[in-house]
KEVO-768083 format. One record per residue (C-alpha): residue in three letters; z, x, y. Coordinates in steps of 0.25 Angstrom, whole numbers. Example, Ala and Ser with C-alpha at 12.3 -4.5 7.8 and 13.67 -1.06 7.14 Angstrom:
<tilos>
rest = Ala&c3 = 31&c1 = 49&c2 = -18
rest = Ser&c3 = 29&c1 = 55&c2 = -4
</tilos>
This chain:
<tilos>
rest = Unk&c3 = -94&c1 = 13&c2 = -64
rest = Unk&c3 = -80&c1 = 15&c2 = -70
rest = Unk&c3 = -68&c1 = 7&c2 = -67
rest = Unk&c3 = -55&c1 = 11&c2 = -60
rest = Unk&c3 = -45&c1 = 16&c2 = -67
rest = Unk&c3 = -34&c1 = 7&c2 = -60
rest = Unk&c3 = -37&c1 = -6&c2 = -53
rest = Unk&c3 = -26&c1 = -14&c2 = -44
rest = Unk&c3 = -30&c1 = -29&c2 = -40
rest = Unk&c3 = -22&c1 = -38&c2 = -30
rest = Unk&c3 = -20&c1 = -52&c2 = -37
rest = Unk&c3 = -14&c1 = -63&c2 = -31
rest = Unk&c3 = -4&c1 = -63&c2 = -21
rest = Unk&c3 = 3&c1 = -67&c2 = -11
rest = Unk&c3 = 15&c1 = -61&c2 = -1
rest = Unk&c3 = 25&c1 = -65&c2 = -13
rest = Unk&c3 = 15&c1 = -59&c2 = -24
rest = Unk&c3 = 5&c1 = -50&c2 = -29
rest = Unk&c3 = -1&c1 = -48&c2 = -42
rest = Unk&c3 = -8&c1 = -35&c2 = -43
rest = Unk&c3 = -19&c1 = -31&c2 = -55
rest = Unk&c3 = -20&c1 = -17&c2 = -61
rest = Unk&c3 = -30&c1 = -12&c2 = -71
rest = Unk&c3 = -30&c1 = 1&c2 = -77
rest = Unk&c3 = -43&c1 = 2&c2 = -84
rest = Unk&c3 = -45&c1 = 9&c2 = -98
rest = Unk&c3 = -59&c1 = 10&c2 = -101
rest = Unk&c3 = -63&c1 = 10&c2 = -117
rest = Unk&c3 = -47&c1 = 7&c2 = -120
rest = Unk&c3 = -48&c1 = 2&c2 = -134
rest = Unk&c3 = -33&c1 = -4&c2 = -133
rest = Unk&c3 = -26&c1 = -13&c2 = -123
rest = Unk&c3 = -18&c1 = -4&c2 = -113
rest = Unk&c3 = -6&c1 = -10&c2 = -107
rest = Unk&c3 = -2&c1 = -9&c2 = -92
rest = Unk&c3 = 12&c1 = -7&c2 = -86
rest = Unk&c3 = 17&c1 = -2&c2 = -72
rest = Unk&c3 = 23&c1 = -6&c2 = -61
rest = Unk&c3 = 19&c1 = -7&c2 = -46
rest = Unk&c3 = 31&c1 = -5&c2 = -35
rest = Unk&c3 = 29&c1 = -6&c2 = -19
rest = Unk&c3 = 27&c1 = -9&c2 = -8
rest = Unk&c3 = 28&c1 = 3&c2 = -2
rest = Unk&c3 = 26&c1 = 5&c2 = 12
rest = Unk&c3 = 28&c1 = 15&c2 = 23
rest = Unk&c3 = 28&c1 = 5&c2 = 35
rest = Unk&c3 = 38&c1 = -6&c2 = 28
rest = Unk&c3 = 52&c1 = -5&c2 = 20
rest = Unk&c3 = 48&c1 = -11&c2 = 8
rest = Unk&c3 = 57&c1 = -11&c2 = -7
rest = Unk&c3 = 47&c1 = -8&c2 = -17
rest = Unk&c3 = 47&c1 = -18&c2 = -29
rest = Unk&c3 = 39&c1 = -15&c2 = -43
rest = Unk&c3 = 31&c1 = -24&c2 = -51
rest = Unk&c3 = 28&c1 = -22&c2 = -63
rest = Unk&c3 = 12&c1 = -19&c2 = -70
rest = Unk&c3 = 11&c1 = -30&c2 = -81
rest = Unk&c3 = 0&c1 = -28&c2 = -91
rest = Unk&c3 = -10&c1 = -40&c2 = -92
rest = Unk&c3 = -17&c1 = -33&c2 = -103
rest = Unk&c3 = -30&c1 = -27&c2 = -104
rest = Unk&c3 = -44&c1 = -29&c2 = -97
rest = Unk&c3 = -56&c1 = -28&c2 = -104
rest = Unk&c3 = -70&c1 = -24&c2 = -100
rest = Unk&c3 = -81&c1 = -33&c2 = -96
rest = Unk&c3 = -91&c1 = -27&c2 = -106
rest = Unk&c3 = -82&c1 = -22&c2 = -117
rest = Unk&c3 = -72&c1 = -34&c2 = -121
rest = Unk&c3 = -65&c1 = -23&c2 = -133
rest = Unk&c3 = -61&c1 = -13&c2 = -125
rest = Unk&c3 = -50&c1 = -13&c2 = -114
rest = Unk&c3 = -53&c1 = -9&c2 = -102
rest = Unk&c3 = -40&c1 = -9&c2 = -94
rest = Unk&c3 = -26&c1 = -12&c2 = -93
rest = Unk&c3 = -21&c1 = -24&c2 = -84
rest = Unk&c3 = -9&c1 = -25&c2 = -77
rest = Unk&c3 = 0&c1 = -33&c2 = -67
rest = Unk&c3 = 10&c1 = -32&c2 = -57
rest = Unk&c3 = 16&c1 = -46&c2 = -48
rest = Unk&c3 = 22&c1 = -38&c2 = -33
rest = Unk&c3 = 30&c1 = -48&c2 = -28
rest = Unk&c3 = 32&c1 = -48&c2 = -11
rest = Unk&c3 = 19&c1 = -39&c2 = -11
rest = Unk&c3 = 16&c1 = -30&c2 = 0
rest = Unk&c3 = 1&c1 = -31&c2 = 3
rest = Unk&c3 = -6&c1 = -17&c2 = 9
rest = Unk&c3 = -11&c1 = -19&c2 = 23
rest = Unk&c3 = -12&c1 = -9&c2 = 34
rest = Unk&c3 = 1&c1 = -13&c2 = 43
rest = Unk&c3 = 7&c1 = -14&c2 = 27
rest = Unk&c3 = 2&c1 = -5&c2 = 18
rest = Unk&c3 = 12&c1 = -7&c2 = 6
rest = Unk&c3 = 8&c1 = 0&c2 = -7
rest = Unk&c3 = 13&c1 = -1&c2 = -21
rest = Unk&c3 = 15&c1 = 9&c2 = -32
rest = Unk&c3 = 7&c1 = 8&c2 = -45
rest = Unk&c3 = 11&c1 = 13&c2 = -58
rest = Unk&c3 = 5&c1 = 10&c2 = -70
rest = Unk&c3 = 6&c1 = 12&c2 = -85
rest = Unk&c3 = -6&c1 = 11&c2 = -96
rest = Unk&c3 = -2&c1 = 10&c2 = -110
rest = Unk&c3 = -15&c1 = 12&c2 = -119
rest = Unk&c3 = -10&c1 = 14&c2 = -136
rest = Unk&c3 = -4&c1 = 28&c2 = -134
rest = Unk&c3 = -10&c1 = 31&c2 = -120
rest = Unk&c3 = -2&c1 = 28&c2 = -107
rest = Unk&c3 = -8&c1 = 31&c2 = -94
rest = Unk&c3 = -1&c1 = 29&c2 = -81
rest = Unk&c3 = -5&c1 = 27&c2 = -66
rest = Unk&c3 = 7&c1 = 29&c2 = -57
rest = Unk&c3 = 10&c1 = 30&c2 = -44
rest = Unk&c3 = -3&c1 = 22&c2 = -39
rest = Unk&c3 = -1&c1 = 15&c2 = -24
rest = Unk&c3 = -8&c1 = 3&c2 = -22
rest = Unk&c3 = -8&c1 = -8&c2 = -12
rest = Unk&c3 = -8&c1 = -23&c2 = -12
rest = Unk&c3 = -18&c1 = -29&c2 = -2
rest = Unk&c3 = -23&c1 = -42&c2 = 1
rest = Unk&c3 = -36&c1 = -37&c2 = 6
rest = Unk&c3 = -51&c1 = -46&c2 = 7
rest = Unk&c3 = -63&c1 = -54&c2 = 12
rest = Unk&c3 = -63&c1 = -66&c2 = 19
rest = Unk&c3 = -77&c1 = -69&c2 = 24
rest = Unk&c3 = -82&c1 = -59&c2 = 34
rest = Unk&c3 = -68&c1 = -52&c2 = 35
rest = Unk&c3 = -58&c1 = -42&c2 = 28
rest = Unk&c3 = -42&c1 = -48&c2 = 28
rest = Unk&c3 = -32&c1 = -40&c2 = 23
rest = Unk&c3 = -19&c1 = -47&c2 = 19
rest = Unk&c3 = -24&c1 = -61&c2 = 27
rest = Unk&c3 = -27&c1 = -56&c2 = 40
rest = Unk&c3 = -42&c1 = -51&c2 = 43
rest = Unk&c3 = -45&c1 = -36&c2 = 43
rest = Unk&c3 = -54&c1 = -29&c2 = 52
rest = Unk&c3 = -55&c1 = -13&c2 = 48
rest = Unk&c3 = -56&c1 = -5&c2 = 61
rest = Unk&c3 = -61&c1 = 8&c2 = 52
rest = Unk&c3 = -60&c1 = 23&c2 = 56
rest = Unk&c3 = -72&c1 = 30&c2 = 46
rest = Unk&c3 = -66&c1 = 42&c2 = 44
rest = Unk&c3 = -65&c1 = 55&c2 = 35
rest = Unk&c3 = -52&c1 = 60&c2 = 26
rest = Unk&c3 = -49&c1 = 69&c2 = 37
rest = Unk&c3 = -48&c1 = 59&c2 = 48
rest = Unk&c3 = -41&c1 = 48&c2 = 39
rest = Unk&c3 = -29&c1 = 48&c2 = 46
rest = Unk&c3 = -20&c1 = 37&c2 = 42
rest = Unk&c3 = -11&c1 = 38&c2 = 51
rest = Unk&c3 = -21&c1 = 36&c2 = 63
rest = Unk&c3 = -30&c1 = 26&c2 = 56
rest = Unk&c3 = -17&c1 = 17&c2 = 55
rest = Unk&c3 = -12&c1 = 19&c2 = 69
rest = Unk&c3 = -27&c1 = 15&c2 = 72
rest = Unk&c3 = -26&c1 = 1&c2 = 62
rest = Unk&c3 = -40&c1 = 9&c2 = 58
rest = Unk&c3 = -46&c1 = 8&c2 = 44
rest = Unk&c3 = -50&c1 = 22&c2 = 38
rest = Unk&c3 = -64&c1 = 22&c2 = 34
rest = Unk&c3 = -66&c1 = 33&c2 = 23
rest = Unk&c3 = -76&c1 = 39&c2 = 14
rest = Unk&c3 = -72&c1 = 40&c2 = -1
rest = Unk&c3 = -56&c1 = 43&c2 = 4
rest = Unk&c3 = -47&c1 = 50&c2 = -5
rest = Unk&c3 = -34&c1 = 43&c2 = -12
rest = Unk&c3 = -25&c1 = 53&c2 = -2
rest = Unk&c3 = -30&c1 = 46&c2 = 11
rest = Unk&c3 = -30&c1 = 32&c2 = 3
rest = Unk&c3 = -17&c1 = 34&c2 = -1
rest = Unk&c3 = -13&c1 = 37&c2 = 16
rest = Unk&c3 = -20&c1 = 27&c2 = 19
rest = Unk&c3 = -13&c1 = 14&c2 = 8
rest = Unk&c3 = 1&c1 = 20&c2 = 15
rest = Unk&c3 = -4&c1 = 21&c2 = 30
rest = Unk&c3 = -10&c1 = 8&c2 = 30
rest = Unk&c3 = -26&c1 = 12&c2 = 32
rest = Unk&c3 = -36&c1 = 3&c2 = 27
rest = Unk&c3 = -46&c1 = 10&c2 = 22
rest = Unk&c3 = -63&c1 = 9&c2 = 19
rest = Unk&c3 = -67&c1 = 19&c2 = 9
rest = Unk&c3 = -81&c1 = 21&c2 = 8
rest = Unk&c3 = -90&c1 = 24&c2 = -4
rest = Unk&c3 = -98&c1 = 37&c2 = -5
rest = Unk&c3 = -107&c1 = 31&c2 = -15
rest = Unk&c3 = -109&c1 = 21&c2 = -27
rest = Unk&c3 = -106&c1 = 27&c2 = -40
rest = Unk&c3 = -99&c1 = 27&c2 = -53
rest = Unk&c3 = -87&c1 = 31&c2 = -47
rest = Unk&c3 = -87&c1 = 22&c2 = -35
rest = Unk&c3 = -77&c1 = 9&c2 = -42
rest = Unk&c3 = -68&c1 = 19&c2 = -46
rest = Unk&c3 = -67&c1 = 25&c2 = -32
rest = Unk&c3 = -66&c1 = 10&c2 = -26
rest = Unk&c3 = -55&c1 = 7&c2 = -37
rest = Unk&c3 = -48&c1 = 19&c2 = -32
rest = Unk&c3 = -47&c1 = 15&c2 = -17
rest = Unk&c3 = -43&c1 = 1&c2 = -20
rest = Unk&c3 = -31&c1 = 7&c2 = -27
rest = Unk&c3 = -29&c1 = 10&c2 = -12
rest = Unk&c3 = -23&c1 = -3&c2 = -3
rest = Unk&c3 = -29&c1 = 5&c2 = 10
rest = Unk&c3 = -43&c1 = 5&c2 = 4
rest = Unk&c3 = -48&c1 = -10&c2 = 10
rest = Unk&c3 = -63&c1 = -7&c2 = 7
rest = Unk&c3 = -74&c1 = 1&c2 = 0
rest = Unk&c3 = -87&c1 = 4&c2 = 8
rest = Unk&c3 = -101&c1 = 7&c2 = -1
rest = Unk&c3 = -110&c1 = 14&c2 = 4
rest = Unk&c3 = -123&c1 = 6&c2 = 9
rest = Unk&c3 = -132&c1 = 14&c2 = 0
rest = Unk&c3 = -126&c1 = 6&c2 = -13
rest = Unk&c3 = -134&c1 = -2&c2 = -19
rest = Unk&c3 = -130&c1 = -17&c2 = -22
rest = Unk&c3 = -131&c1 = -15&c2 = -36
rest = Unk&c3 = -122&c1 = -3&c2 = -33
rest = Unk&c3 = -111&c1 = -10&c2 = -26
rest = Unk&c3 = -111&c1 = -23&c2 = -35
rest = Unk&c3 = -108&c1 = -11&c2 = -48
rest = Unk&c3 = -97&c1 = -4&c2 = -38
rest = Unk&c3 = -91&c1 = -17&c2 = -36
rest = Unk&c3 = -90&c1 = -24&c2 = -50
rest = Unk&c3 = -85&c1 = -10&c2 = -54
rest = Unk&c3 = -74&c1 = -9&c2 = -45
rest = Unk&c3 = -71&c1 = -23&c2 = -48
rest = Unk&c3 = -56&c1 = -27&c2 = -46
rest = Unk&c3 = -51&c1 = -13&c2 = -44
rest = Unk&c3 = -56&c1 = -13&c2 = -30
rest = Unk&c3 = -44&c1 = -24&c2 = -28
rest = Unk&c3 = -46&c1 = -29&c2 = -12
rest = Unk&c3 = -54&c1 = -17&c2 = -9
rest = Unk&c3 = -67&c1 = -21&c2 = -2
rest = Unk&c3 = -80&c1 = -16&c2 = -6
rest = Unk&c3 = -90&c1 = -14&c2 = 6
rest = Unk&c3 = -105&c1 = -9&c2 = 8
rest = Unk&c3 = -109&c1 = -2&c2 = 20
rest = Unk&c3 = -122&c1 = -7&c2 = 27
rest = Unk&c3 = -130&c1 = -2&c2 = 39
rest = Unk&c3 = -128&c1 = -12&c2 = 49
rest = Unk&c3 = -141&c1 = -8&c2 = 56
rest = Unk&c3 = -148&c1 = -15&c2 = 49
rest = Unk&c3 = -148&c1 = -31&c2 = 43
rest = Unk&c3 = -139&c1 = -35&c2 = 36
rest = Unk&c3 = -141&c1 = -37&c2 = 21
rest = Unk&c3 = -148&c1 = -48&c2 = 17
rest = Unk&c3 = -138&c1 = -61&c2 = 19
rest = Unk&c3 = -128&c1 = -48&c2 = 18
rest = Unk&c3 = -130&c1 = -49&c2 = 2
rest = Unk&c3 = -117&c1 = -40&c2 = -3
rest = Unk&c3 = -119&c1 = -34&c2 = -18
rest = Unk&c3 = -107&c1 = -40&c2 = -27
rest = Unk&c3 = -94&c1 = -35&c2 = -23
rest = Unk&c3 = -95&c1 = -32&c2 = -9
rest = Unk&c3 = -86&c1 = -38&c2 = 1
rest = Unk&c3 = -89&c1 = -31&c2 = 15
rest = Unk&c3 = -99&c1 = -24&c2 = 22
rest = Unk&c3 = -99&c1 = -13&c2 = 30
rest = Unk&c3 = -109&c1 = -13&c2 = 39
rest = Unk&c3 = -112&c1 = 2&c2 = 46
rest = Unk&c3 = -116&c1 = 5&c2 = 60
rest = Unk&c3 = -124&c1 = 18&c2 = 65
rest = Unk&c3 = -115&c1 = 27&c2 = 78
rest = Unk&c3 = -116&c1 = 15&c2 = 90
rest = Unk&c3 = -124&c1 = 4&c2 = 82
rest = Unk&c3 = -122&c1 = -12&c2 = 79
rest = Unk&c3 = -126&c1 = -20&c2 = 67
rest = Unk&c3 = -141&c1 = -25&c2 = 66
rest = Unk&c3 = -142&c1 = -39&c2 = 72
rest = Unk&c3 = -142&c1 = -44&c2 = 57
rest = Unk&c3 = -127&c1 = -43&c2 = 56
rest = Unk&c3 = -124&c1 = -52&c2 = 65
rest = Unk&c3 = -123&c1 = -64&c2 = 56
rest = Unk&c3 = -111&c1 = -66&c2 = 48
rest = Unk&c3 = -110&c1 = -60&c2 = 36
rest = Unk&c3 = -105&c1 = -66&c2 = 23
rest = Unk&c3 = -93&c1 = -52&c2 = 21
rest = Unk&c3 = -85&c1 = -45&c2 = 30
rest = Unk&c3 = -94&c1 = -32&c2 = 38
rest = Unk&c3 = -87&c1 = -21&c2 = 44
rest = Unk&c3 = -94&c1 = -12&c2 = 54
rest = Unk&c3 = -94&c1 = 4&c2 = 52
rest = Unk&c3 = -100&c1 = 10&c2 = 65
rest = Unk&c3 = -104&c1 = 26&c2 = 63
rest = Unk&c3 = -98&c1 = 32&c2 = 74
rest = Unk&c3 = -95&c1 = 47&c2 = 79
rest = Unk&c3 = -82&c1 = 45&c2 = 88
rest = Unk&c3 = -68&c1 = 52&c2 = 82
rest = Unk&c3 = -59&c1 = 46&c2 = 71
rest = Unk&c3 = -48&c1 = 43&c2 = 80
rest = Unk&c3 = -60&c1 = 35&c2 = 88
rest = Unk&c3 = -64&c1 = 27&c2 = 77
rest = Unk&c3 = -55&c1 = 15&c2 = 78
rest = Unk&c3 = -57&c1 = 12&c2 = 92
rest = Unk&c3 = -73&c1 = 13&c2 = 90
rest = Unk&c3 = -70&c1 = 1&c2 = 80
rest = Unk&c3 = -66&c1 = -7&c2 = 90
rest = Unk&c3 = -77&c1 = -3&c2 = 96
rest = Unk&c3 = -87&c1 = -4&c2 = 87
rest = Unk&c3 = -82&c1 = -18&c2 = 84
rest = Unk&c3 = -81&c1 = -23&c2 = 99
rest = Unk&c3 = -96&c1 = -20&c2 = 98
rest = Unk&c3 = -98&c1 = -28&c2 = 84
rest = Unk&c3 = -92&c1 = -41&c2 = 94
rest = Unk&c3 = -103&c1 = -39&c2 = 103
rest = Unk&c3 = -113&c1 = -37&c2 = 94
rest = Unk&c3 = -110&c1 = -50&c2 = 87
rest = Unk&c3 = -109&c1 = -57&c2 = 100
rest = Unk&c3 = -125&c1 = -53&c2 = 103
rest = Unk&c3 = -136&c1 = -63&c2 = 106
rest = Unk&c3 = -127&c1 = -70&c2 = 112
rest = Unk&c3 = -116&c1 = -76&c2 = 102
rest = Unk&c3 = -105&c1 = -83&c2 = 107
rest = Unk&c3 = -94&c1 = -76&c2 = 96
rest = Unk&c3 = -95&c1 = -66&c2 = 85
rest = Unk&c3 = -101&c1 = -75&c2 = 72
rest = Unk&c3 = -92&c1 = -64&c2 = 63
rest = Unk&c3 = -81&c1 = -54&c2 = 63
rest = Unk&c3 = -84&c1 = -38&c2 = 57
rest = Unk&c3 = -74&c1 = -34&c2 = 47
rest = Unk&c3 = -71&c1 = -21&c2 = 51
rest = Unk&c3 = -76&c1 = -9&c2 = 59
rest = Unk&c3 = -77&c1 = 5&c2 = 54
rest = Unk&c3 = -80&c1 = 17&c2 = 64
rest = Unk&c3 = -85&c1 = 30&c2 = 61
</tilos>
């Protein structure tokens, strides 16, 4: 599996600072490239904001793992003082250019939109910039995605191998997103790396018919290029769980996936070690699929309260409908 061509990584920060990563990667390079650029934001339709630039700092080259003489990419820095993090109700983007000086070749990545976002795991639960986020997700096709309506809704678009055009809609809108994978293959970390570029992207579904082995290889490939993006699995919740829910290396959720009108097996009911959203497969109209959400997570509630227990023993992550 190749590596991306450009990676962005959230460092350390806080509300007065952000140090953000870039690598620009340079396979076979035989000389150490240099990084310059600058990174101007925030830009946001729903806030009055005055866009500052920082500047792209090289921190010289990085070298492969399995070939210390060659350099394998050019490293850079920018330090975004009063950041402004990407979050639905905020979404606040920044403008990426870069240069890359090789000996006499120069290359140039301009005019790449990128978010800051503070986005993670805290045991069974996702938080996204210090509050707890529960996805209420609309599956739904290029054609349906209609930003406008998924943010009116507060839905989280659910789509299938989605295109940069309706990424790019969505960053500016203020749509979470869940892409899902078509499959495992050599391509797959470049496609991840790609939609972490995107502040809209919150996580990356694998299809259940990867392999362990396959999804630890995904994951060390994409590596730090995914930034906060979320790797996921989906599994069929009408059977047992997993034993002791054992997660290949790299994954941080589950998906657990539901047939038209079912509930999990009796084995999810004990807590589980990662956060586990619910994707109940349902017929009902896109503009349904929000409210069937609640629905669907209303009937999770009672479902956790059977045989008799006296409050729910853990909280789902997210719900996904369609």
């Amino acid at each position: 599996m190749t590596a991306p061509p450009l990676a962005v990584v959230l460092g350390r920060c806080d509300e007065m600072r952000a140090e953000v990563f870039f690598r620009v990667t340079l396979p076979g390079a035989a000389a150490a490239p240099q990084l310059a650029g600058t990174l101007v934001g925030p830009h946001c339709r729903r806030a009055t904001t005055l866009p500052a630039v920082a500047r792209v700092t090289d921190l010289g080259p990085a070298r492969p793992a399995s070939a210390a003489t060659d350099v394998d990419a050019a490293v850079g820095r920018a330090i975004v003082t009063e950041p402004a993090y990407w979050t639905p109700d905020l979404p606040a983007v920044y403008r990426l250019d870069l240069k890359v000086v090789h000996g006499a070749d120069v290359r140039r990545i301009d005019g790449v939109v990128i978010g800051l976002r503070r986005f993670g795991v805290r045991r069974r639960s996702l938080w996204l910039d210090g509050r707890r986020w529960v996805p209420r997700g609309v599956a739904c096709t290029a054609a349906e995605c209609d930003v406008a309506a998924l943010r009116e809704a507060a839905s989280t678009a659910v789509l299938r191998a989605p295109d940069e055009a309706a990424l790019a809609a969505a960053d500016a809108a203020g749509v979470a997103v869940i892409a899902l994978l078509d499959r495992v293959d050599d391509a797959a970390a470049e496609r991840i790396a790609c939609w972490a570029l995107h502040p809209a992207v919150m996580l990356a579904v694998l299809p259940g018919a990867a392999t362990a082995a396959e999804v630890t290889a995904l994951a060390a490939a994409v590596g730090n290029a995914k930034g906060t993006l979320l790797l996921a699995q989906s599994v069929a919740g009408a059977a047992p769980p997993p034993p002791a829910l054992a997660l290949a290396d790299g994954l941080d959720c589950l998906v657990v996936s539901l047939d038209r009108g079912c509930l999990p097996h009796d084995g999810w009911r004990g807590p589980p070690p990662v956060p586990l959203l619910a994707w109940r497969q349902a017929d009902v109209p896109c503009g349904e699929r929000r409210r069937a959400c609640d629905v669907l997570q209303a009937e999770l509630a009672a479902w956790g309260l059977g045989g008799g227990a006296a409050h729910l023993a853990w909280d789902w992550a997210g719900y996904v409908v369609g």
